[in-house]
mmCIF file of the N, C-alpha and C atoms, coordinates in Angstrom:
data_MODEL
# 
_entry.id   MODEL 
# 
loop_
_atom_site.group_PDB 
_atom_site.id 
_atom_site.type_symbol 
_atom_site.label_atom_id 
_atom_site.label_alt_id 
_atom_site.label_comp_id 
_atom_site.label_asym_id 
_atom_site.label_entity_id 
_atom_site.label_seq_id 
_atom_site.pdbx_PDB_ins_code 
_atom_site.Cartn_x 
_atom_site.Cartn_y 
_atom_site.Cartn_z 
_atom_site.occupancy 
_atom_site.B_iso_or_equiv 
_atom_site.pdbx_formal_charge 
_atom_site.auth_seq_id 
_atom_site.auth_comp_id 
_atom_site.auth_asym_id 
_atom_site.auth_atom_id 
_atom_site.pdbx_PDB_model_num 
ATOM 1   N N  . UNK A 1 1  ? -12.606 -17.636 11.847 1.00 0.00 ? 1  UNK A N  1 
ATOM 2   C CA . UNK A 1 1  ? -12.612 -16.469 12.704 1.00 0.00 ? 1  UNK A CA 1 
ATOM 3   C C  . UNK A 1 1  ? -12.964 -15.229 11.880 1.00 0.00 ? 1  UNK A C  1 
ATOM 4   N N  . UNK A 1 2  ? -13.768 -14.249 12.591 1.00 0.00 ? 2  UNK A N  1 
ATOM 5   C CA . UNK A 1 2  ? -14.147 -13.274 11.993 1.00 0.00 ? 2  UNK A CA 1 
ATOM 6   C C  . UNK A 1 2  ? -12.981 -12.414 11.516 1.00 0.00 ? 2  UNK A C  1 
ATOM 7   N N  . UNK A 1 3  ? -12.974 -11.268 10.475 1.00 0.00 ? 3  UNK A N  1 
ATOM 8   C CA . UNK A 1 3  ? -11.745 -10.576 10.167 1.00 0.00 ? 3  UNK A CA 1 
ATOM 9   C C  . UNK A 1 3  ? -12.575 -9.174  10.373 1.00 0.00 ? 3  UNK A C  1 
ATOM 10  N N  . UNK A 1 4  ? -11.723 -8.315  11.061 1.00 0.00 ? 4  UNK A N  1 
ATOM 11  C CA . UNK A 1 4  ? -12.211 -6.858  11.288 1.00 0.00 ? 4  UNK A CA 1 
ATOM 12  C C  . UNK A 1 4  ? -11.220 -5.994  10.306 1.00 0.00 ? 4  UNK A C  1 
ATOM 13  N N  . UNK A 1 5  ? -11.849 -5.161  9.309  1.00 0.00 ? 5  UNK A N  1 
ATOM 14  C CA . UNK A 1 5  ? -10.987 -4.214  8.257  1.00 0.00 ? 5  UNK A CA 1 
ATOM 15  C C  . UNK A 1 5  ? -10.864 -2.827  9.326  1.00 0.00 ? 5  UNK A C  1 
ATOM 16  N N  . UNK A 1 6  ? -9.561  -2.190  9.343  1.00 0.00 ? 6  UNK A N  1 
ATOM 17  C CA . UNK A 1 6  ? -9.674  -1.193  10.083 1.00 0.00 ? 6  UNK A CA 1 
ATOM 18  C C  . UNK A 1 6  ? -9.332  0.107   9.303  1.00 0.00 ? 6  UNK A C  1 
ATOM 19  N N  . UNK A 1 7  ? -9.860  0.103   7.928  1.00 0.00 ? 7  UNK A N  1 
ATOM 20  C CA . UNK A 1 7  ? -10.067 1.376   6.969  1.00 0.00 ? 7  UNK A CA 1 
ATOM 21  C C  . UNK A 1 7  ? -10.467 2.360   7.572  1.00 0.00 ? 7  UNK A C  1 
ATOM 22  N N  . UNK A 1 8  ? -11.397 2.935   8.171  1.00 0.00 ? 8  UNK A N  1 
ATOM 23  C CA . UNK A 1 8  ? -11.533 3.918   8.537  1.00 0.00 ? 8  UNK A CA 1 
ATOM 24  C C  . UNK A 1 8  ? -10.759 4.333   9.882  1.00 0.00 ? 8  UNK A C  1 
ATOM 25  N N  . UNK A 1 9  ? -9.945  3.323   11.070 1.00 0.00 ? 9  UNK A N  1 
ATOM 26  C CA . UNK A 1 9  ? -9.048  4.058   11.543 1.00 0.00 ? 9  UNK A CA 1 
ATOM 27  C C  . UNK A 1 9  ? -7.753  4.533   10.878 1.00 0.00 ? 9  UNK A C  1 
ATOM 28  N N  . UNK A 1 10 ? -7.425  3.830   9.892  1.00 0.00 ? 10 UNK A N  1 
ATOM 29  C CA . UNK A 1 10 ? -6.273  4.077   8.961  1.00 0.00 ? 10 UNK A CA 1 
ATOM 30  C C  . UNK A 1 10 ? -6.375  5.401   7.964  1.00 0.00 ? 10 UNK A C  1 
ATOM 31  N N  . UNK A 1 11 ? -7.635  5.355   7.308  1.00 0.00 ? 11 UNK A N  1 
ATOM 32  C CA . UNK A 1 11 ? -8.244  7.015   6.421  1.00 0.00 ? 11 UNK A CA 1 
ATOM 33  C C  . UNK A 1 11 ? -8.151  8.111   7.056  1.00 0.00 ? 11 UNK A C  1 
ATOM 34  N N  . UNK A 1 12 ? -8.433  7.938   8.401  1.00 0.00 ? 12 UNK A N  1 
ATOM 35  C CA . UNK A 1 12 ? -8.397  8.861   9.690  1.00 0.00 ? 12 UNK A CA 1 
ATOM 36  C C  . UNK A 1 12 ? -7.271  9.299   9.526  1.00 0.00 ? 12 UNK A C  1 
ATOM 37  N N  . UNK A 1 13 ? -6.287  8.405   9.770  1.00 0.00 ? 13 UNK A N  1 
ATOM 38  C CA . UNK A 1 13 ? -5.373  8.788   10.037 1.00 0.00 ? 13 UNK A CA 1 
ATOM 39  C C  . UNK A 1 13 ? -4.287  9.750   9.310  1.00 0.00 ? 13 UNK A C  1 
ATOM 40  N N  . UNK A 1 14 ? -4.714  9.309   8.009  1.00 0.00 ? 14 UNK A N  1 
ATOM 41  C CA . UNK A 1 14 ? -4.072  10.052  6.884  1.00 0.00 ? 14 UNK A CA 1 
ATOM 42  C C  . UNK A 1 14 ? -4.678  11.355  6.307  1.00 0.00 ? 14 UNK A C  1 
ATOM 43  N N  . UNK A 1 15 ? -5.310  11.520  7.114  1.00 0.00 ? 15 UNK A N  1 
ATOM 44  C CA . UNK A 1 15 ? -6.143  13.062  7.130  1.00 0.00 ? 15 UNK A CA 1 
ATOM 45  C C  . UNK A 1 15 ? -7.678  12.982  5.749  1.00 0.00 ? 15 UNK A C  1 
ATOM 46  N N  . UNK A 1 16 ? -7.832  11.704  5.676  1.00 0.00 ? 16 UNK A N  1 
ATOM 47  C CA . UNK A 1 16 ? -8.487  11.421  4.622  1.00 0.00 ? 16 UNK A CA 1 
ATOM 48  C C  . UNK A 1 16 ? -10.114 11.069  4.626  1.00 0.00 ? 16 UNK A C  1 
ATOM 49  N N  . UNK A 1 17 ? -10.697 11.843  4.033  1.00 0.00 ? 17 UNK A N  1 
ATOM 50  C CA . UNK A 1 17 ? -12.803 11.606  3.878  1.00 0.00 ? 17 UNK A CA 1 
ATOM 51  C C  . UNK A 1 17 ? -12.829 10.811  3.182  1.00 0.00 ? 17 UNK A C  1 
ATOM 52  N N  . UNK A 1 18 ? -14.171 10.070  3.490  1.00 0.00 ? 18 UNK A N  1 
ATOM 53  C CA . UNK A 1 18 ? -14.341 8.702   2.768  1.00 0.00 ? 18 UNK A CA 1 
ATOM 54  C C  . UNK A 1 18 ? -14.837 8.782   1.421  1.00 0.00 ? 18 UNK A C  1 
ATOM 55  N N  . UNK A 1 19 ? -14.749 10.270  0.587  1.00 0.00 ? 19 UNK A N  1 
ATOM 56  C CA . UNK A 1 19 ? -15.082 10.712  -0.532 1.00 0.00 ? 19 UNK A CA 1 
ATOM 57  C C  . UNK A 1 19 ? -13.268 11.166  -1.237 1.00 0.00 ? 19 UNK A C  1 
ATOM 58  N N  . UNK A 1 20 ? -12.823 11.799  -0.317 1.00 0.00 ? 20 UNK A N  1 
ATOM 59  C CA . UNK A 1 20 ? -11.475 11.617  -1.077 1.00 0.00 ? 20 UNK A CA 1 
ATOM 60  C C  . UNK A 1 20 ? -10.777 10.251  -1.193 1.00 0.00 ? 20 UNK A C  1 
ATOM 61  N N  . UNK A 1 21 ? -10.564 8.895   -0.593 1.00 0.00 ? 21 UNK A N  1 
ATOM 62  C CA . UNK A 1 21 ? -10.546 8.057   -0.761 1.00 0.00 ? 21 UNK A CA 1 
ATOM 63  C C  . UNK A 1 21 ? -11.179 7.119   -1.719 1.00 0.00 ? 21 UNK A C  1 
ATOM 64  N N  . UNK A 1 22 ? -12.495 7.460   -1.655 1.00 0.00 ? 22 UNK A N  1 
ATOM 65  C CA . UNK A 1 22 ? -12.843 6.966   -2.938 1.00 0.00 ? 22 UNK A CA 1 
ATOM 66  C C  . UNK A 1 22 ? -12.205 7.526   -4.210 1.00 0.00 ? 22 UNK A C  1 
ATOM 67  N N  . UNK A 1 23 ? -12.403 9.005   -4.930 1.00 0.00 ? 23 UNK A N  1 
ATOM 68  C CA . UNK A 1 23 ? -12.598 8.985   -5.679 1.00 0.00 ? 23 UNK A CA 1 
ATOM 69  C C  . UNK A 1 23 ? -10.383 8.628   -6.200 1.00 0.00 ? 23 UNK A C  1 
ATOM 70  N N  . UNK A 1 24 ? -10.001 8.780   -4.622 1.00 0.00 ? 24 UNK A N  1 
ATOM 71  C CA . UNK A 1 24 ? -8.505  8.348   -5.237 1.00 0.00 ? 24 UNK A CA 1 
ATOM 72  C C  . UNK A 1 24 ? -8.260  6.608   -6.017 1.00 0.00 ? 24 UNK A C  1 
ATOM 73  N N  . UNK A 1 25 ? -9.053  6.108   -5.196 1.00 0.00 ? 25 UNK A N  1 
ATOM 74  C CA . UNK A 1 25 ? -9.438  4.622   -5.356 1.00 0.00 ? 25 UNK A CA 1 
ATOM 75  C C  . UNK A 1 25 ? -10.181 4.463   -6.420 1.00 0.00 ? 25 UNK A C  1 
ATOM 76  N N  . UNK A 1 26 ? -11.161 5.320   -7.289 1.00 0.00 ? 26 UNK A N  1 
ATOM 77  C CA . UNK A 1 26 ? -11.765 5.007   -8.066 1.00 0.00 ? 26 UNK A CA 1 
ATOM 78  C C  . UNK A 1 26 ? -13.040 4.318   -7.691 1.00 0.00 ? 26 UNK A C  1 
ATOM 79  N N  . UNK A 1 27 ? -13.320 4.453   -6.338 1.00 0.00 ? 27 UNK A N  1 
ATOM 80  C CA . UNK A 1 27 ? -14.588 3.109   -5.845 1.00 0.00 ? 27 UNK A CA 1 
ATOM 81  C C  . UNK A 1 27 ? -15.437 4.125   -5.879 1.00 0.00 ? 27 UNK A C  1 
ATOM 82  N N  . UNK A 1 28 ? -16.926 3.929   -5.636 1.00 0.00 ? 28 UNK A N  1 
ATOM 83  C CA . UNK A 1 28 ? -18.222 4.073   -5.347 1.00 0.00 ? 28 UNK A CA 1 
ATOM 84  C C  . UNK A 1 28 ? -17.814 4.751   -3.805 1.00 0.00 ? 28 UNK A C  1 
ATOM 85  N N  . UNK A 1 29 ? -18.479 5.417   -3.137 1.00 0.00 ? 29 UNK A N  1 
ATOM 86  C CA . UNK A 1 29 ? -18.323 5.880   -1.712 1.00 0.00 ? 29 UNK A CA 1 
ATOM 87  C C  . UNK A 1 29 ? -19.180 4.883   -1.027 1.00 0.00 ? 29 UNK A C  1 
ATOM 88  N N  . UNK A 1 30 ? -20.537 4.462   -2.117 1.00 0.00 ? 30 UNK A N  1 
ATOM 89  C CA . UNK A 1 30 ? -20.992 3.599   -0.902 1.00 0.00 ? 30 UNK A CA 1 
ATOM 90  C C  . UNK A 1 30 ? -20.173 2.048   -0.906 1.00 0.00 ? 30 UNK A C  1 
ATOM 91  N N  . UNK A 1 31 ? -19.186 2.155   -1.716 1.00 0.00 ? 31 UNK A N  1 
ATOM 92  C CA . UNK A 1 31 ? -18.096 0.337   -1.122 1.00 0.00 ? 31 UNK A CA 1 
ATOM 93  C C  . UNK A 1 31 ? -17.370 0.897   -0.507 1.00 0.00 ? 31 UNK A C  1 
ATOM 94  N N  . UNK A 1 32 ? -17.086 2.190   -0.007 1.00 0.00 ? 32 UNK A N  1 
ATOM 95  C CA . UNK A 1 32 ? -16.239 2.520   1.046  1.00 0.00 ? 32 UNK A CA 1 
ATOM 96  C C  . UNK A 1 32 ? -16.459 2.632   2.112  1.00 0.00 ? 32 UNK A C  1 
ATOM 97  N N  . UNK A 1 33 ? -17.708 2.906   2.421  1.00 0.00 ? 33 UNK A N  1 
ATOM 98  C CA . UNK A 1 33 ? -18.855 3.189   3.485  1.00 0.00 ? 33 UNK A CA 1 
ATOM 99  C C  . UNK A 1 33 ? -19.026 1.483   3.981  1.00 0.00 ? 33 UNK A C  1 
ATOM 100 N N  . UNK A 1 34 ? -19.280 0.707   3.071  1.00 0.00 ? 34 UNK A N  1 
ATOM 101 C CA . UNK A 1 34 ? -19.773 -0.932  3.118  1.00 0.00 ? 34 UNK A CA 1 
ATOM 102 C C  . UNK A 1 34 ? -18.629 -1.640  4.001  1.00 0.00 ? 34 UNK A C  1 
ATOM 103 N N  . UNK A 1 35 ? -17.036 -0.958  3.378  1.00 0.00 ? 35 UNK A N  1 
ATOM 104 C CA . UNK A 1 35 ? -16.218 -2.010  3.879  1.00 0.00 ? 35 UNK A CA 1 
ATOM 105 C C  . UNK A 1 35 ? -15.765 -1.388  5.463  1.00 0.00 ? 35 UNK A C  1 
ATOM 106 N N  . UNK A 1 36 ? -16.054 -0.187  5.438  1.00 0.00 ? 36 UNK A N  1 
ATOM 107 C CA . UNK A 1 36 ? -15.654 1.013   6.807  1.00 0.00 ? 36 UNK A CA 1 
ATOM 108 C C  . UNK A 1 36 ? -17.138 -0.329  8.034  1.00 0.00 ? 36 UNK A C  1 
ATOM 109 N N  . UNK A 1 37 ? -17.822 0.051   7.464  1.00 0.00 ? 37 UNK A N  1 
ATOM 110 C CA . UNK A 1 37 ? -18.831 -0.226  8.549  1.00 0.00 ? 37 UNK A CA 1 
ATOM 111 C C  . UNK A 1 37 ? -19.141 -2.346  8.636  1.00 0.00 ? 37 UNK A C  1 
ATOM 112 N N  . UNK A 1 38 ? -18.298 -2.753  7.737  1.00 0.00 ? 38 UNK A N  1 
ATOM 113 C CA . UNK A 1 38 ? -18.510 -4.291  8.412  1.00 0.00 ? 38 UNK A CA 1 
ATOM 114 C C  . UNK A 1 38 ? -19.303 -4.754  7.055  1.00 0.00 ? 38 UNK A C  1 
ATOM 115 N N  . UNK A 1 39 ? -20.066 -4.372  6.070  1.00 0.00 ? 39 UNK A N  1 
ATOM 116 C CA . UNK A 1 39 ? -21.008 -4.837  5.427  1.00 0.00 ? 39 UNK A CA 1 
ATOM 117 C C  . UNK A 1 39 ? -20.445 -5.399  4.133  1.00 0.00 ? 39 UNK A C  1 
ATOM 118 N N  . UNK A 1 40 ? -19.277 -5.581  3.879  1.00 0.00 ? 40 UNK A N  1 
ATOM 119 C CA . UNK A 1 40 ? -18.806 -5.773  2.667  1.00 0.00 ? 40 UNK A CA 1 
ATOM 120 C C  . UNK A 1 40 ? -18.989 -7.331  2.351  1.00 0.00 ? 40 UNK A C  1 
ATOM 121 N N  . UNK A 1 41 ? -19.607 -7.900  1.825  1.00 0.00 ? 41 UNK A N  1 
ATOM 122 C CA . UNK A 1 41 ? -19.422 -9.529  1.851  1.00 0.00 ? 41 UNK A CA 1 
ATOM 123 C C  . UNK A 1 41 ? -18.233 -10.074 1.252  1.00 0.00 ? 41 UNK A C  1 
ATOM 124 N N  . UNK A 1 42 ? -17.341 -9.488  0.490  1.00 0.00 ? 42 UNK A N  1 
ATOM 125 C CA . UNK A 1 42 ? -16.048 -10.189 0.317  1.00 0.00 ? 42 UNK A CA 1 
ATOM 126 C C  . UNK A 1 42 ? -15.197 -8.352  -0.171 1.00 0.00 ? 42 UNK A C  1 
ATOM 127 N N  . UNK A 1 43 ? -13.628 -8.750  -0.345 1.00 0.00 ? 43 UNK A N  1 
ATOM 128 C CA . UNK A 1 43 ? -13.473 -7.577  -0.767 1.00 0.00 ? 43 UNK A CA 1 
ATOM 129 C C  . UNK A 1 43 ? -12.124 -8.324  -1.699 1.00 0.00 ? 43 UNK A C  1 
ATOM 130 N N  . UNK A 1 44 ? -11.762 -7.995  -2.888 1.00 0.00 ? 44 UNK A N  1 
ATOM 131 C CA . UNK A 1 44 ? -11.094 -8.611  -3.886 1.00 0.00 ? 44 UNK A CA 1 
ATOM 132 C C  . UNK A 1 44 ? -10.045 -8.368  -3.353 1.00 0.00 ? 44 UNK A C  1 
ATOM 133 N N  . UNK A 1 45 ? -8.344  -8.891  -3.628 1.00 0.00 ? 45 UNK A N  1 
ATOM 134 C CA . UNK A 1 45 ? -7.460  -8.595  -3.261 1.00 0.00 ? 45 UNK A CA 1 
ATOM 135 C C  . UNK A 1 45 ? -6.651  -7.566  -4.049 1.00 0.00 ? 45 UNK A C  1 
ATOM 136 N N  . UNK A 1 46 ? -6.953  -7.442  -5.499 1.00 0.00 ? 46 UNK A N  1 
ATOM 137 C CA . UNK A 1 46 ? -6.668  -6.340  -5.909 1.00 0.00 ? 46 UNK A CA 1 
ATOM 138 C C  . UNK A 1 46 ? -7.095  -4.952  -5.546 1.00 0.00 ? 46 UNK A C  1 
ATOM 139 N N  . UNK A 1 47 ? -8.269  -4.684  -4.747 1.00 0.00 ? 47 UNK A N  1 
ATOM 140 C CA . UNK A 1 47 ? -8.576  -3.760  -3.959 1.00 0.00 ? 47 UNK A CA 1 
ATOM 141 C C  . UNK A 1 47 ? -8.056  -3.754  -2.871 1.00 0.00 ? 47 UNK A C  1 
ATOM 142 N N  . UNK A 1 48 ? -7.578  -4.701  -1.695 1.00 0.00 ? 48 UNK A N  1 
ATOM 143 C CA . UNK A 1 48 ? -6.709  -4.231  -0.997 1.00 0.00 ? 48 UNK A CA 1 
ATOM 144 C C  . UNK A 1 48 ? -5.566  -3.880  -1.127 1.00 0.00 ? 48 UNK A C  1 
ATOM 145 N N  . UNK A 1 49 ? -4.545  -4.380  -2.213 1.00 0.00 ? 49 UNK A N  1 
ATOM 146 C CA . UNK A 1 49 ? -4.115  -3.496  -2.630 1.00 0.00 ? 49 UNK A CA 1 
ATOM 147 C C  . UNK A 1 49 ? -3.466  -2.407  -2.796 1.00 0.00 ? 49 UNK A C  1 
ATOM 148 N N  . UNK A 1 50 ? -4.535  -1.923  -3.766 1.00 0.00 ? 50 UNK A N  1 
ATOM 149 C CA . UNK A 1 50 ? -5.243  -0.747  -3.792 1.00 0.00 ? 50 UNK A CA 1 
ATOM 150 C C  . UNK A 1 50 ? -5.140  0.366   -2.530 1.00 0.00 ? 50 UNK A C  1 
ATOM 151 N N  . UNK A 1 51 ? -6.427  -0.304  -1.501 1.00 0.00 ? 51 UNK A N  1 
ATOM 152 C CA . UNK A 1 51 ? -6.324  0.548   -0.471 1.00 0.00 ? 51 UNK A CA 1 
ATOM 153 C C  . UNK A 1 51 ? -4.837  0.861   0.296  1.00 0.00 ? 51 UNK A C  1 
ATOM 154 N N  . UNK A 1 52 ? -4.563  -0.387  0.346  1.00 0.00 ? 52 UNK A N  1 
ATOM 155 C CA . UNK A 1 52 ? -3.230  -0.611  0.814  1.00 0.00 ? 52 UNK A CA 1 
ATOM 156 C C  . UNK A 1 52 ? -2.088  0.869   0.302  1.00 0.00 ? 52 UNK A C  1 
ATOM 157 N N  . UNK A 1 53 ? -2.016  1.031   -0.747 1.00 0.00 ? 53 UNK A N  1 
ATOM 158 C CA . UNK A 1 53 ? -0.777  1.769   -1.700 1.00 0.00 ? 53 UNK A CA 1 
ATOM 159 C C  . UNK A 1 53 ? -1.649  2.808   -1.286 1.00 0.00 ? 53 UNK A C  1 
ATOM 160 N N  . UNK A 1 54 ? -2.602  3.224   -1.260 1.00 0.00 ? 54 UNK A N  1 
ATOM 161 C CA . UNK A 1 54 ? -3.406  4.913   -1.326 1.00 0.00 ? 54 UNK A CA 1 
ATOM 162 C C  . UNK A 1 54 ? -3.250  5.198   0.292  1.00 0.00 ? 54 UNK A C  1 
ATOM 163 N N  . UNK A 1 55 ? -3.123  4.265   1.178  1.00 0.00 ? 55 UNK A N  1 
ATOM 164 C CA . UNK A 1 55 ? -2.850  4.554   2.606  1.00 0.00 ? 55 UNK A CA 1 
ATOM 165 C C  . UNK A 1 55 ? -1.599  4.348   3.013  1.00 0.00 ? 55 UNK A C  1 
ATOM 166 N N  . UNK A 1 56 ? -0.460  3.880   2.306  1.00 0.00 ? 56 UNK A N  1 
ATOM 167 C CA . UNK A 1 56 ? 0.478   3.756   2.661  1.00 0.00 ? 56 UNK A CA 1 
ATOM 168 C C  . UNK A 1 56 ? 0.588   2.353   3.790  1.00 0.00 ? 56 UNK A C  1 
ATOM 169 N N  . UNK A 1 57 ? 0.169   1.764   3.715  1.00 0.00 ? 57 UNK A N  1 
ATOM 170 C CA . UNK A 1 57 ? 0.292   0.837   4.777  1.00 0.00 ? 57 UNK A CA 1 
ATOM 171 C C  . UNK A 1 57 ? 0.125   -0.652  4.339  1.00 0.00 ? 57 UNK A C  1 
ATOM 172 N N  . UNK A 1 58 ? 0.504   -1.920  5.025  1.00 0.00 ? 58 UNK A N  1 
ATOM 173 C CA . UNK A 1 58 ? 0.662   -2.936  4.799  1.00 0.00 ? 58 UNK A CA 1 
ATOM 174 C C  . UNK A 1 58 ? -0.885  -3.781  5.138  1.00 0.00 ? 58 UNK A C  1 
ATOM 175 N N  . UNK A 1 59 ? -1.246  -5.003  4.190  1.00 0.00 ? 59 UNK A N  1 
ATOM 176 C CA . UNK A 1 59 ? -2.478  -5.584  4.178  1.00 0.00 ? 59 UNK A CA 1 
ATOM 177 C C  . UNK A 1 59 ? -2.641  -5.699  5.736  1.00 0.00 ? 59 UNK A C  1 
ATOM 178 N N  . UNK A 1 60 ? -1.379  -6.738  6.291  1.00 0.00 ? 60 UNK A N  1 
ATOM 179 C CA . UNK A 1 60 ? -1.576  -6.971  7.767  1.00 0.00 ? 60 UNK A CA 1 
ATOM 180 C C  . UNK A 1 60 ? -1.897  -5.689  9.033  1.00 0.00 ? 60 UNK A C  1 
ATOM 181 N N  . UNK A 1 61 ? -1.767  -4.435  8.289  1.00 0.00 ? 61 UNK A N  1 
ATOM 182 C CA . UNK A 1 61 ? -2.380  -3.217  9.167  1.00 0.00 ? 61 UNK A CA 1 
ATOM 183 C C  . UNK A 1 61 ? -3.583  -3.165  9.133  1.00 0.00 ? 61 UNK A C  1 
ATOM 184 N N  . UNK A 1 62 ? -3.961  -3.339  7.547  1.00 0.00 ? 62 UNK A N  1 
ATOM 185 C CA . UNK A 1 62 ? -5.664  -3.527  7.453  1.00 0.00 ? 62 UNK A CA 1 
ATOM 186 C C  . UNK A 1 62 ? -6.765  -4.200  8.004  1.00 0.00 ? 62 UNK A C  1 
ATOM 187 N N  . UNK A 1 63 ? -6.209  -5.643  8.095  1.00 0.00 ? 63 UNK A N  1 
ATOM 188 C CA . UNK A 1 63 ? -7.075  -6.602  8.391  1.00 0.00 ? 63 UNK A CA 1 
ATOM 189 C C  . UNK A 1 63 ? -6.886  -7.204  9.975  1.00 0.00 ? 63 UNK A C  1 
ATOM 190 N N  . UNK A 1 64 ? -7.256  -7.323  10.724 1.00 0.00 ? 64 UNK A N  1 
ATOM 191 C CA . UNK A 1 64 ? -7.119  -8.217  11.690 1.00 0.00 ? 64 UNK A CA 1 
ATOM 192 C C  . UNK A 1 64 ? -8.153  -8.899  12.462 1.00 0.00 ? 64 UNK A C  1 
ATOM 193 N N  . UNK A 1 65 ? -7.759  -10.529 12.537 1.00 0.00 ? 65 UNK A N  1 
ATOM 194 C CA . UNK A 1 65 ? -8.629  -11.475 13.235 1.00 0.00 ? 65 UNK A CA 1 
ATOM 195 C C  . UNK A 1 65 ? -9.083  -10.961 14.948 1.00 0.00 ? 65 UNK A C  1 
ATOM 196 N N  . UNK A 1 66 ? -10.621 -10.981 14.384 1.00 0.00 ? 66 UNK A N  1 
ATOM 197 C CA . UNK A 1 66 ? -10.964 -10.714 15.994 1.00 0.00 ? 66 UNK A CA 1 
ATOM 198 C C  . UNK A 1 66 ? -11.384 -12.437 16.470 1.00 0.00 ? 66 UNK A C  1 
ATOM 199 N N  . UNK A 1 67 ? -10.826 -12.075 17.719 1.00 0.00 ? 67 UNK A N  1 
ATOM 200 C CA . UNK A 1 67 ? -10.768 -13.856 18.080 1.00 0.00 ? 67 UNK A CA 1 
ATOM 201 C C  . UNK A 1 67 ? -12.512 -13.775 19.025 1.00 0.00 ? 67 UNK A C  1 
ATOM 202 N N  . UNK A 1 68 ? -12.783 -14.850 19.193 1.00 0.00 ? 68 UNK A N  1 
ATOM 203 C CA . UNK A 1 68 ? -13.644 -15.024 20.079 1.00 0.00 ? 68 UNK A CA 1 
ATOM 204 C C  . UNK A 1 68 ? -13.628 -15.178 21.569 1.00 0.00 ? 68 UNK A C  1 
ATOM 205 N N  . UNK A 1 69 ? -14.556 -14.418 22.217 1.00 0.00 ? 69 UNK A N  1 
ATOM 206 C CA . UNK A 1 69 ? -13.954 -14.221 23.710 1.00 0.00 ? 69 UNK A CA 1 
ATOM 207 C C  . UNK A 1 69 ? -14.153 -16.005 24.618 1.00 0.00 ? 69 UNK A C  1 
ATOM 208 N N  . UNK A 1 70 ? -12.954 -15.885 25.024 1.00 0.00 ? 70 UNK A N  1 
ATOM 209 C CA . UNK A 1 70 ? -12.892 -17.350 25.857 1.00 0.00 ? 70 UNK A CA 1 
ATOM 210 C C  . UNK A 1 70 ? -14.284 -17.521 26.628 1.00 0.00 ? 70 UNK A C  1 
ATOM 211 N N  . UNK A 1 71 ? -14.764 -19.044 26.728 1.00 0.00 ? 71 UNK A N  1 
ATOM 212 C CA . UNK A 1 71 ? -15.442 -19.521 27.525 1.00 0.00 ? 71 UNK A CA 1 
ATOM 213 C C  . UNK A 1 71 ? -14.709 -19.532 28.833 1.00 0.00 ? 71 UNK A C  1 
ATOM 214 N N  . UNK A 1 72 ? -16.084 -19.681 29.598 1.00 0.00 ? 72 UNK A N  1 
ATOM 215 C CA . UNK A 1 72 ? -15.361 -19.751 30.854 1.00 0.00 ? 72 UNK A CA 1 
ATOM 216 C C  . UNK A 1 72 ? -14.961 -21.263 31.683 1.00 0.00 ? 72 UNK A C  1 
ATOM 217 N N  . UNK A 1 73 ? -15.119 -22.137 30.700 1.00 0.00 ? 73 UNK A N  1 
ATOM 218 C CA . UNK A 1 73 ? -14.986 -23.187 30.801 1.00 0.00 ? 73 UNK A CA 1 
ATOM 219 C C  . UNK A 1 73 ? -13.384 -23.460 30.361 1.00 0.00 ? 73 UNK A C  1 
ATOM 220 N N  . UNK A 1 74 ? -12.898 -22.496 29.803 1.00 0.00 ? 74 UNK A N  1 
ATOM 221 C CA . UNK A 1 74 ? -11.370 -22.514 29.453 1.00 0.00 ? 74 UNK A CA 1 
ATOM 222 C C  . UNK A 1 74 ? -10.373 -21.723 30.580 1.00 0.00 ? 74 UNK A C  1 
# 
């Protein structure tokens, strides 16, 4: 199942630009930009983390399985 990162509703939330986040994180803006918009092909777990402690919030806030929409055969 696909996994949706929800970093940028969470950065939002903490009153935070995806340039102050980086440079708190130490990342590149464009792997912040990559993982905000879906494009990240893997993301290490020491970077979540990471993001995790700089947002205050738990991995399971970050990440969540988007399920696939039922057939209608179900």
């Amino acid at each position: 199942m696909p996994v949706k990162i929800k970093l940028k509703q969470l950065r939002e939330d903490k009153g935070l630009s995806q340039n102050a986040l980086a440079r708190q994180l130490e990342m590149s803006l464009a792997n912040i930009q990559k993982i905000e918009y879906g494009k990240a092909k893997s993301i290490p777990l020491d970077t979540l983390e990471k993001i995790c402690l700089a947002l205050d919030c738990e991995i399971g806030d970050l990440l969540v399985i988007v399920k696939p929409p039922l057939s209608q055969d179900e």
